[in-house]
N, C-alpha and C positions, 0 to 999 in steps of 0.2 A: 545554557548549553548552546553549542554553534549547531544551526540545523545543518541536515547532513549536505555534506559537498563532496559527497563520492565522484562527481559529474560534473566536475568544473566548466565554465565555458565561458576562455577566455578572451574570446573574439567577439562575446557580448553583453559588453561592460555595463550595457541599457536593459540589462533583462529582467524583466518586470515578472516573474515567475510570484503567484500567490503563496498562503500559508493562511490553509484553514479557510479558504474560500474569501481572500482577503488579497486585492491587487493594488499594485505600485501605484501610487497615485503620479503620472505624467511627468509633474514639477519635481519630485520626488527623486526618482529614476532619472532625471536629466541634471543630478545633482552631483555626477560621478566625481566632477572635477574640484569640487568643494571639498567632496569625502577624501580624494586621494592628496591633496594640500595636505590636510587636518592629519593625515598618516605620515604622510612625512614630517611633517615637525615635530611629530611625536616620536618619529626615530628619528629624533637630533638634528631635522632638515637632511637625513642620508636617502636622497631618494632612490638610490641602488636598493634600499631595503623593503621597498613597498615593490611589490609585482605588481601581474597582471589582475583586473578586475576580474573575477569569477561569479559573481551574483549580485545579486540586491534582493533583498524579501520585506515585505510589508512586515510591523510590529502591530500589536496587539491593543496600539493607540491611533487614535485619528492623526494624521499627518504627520505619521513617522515612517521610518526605512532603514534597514541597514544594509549601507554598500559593505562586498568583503573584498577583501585584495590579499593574494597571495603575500606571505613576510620570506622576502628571500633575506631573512635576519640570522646568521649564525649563529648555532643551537637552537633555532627553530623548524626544524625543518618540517613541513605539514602542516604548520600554523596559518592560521589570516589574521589579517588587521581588521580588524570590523568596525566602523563608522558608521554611527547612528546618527542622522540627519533627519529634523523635526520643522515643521511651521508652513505656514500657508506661502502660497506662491508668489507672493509678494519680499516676502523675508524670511526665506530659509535658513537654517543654522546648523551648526554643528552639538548634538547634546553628547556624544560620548564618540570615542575614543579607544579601541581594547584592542590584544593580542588574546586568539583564542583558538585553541583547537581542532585538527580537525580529526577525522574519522581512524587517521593514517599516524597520527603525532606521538611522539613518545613523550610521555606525561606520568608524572608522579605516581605511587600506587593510592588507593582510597585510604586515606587516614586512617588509622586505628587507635582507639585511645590506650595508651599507655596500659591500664587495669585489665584490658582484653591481647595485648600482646608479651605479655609477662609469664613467664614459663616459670614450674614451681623451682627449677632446677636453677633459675638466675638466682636468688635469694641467695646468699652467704652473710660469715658470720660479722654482725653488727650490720647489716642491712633491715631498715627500716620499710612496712610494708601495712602503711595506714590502710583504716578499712572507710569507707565515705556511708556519712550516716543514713542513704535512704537505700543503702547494702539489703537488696531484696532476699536474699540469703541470712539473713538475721532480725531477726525480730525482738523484743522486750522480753525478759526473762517473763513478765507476768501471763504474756501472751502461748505462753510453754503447755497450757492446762487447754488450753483452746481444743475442741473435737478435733483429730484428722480428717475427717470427713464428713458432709453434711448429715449423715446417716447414724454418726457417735450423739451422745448423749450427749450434754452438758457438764463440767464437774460437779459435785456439790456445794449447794452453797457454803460460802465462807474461804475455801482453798483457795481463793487469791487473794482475797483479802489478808489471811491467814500468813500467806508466804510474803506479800512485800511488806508487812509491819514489822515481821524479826527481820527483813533485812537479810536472808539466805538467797544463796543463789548469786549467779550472776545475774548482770544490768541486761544482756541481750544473749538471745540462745539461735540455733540456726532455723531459720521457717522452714514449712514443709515442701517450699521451693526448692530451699537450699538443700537439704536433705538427697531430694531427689536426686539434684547434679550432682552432689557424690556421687550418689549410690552406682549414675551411669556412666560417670568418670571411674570410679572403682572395677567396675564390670567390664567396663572395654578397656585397661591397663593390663601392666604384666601380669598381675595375678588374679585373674577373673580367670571366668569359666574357658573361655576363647582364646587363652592363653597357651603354645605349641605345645608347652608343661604340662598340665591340664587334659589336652587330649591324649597325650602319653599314658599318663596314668591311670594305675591300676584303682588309687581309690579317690573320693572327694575328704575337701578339709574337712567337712561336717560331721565324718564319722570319727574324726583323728582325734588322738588322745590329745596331742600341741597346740589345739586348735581351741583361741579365748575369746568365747562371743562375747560382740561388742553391748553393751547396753545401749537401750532406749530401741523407737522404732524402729533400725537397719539391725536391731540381734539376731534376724533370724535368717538374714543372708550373708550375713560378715563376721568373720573377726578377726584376731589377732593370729599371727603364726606364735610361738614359743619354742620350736624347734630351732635350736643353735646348731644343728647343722646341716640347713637345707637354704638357699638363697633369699627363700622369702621369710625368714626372723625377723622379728619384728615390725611385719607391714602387714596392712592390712590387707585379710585374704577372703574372697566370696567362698560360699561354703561349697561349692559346685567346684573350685580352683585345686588340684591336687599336685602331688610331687611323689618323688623315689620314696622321700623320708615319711610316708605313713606311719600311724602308732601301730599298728596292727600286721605290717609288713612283717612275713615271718620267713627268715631264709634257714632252710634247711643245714642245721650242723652234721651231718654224719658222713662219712668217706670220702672223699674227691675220688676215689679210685674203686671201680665193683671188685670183690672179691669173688671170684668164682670158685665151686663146688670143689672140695677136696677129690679129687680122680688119680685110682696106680694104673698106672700103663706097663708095669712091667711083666706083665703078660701072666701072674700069677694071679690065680682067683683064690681072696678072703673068704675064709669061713669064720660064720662068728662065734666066740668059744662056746661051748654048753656044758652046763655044769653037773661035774664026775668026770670029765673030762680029765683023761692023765696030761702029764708036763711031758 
């Protein structure tokens, strides 16, 4: 890393400025014009392209120094040449040579490796999607029987032995690392609990009739939708996640329209017949 040259100061190409309680050694610092040669041939002999000197700082070796010089290099902009210059005052030299950044530069973003920038939604179909075998997220199917937590029990003897002789099972199942990052990748997606759906809702998936807990340790926060006509079919739903489509949701069949009380207004008052009453 280029230490910081927020404060360039290019009128003092001799600045002996330390690092870490560590100063320019004299021979060092008066080495300007060695370092700015050694920049320019390295931009092709263009000496348009080396600037003004902006520092020199001591290295973290006896009788070393880096001059920096502004790179007035096209698509550089911000950048310095840095020229690390080494050896006692008799025969100084040039050990390195770089273009490097500075505080101001516009510079790549931080790498990311492919397996961490990979969205589940790129995947289509005939895409390949290897898993790399120290996949902390999966472990030996043998390892499956293993306590959750330091506090479980051990299995019985023989249950692993038991299970990899026949040969059941898969080779590798998910650890309880792995697990987890579902479970919190699940929870904060569309259909968790925190989901706009969700807080609408009058009920959760966990009382719903549609609702198919999933097996193993995440059955009793998750399962499946089975409701073909609610948006989350078939995805996996936290049991706190709800919709319109409740099993229990009861809408009222009887009249769209109130019937109100039979009333005569024609100003004749009903008597009701009683009986021996003539016609």
């Amino acid at each position: 890393m280029v230490p910081e040259l927020a404060d360039p100061t290019p009128d003092a190409p001799s600045d002996t400025s330390s690092d870490a309680g560590r100063t320019v050694a004299a021979h060092l610092a008066a080495a300007a014009d060695l370092a700015r040669a050694a920049a320019v041939e390295t931009a092709d002999g263009d000496a348009a392209q080396v600037g003004a000197s902006v520092a020199v700082r001591a290295e973290d070796v006896p009788d070393a120094a880096t001059h920096y010089f502004a790179a007035d290099k096209p698509g550089y902009r911000g950048w310095y040449w840095a020229v690390t210059v080494a050896g006692p005052a008799s025969d100084v030299g040039v050990s390195e040579v770089v273009l490097l950044p500075g505080p101001e530069s516009v510079v790549a973003p931080t790498w990311v490796p492919w397996t961490e920038r990979l969205r589940a939604e790129d995947l289509g179909p005939g895409d390949l999607l290897p898993v790399e075998d120290d996949d902390e997220r999966l472990v030996p199917a043998s390892a499956s029987v293993d306590p959750e937590t330091e506090d479980d029990d051990e299995p019985g003897p023989g249950v692993r032995e038991v299970g990899d002789e026949l040969g059941m099972g898969r080779p590798r199942v998910m650890s309880r690392e792995g697990r987890l990052d579902a479970a919190v990748r699940w929870s904060d997606g569309d259909f968790g609990p925190g989901a706009d759906m969700a807080r609408a809702a009058s009920a959760h998936c966990g009382t719903c009739g549609f609702y198919l807990p999933v097996a193993g340790s995440l059955r009793a926060a998750f399962g499946v939708c089975g409701n073909g006509n609610v948006p989350a079919d078939g995805h996996v739903v936290h049991a706190e996640y709800g919709c319109g489509g409740h099993s229990e949701l009861q809408i009222d069949s009887g009249a769209l329209i109130a019937v109100a009380d039979l009333v005569y207004d024609d100003g004749v008052e009903m008597e009701p017949e009683t009986a021996g009453s003539g016609g």
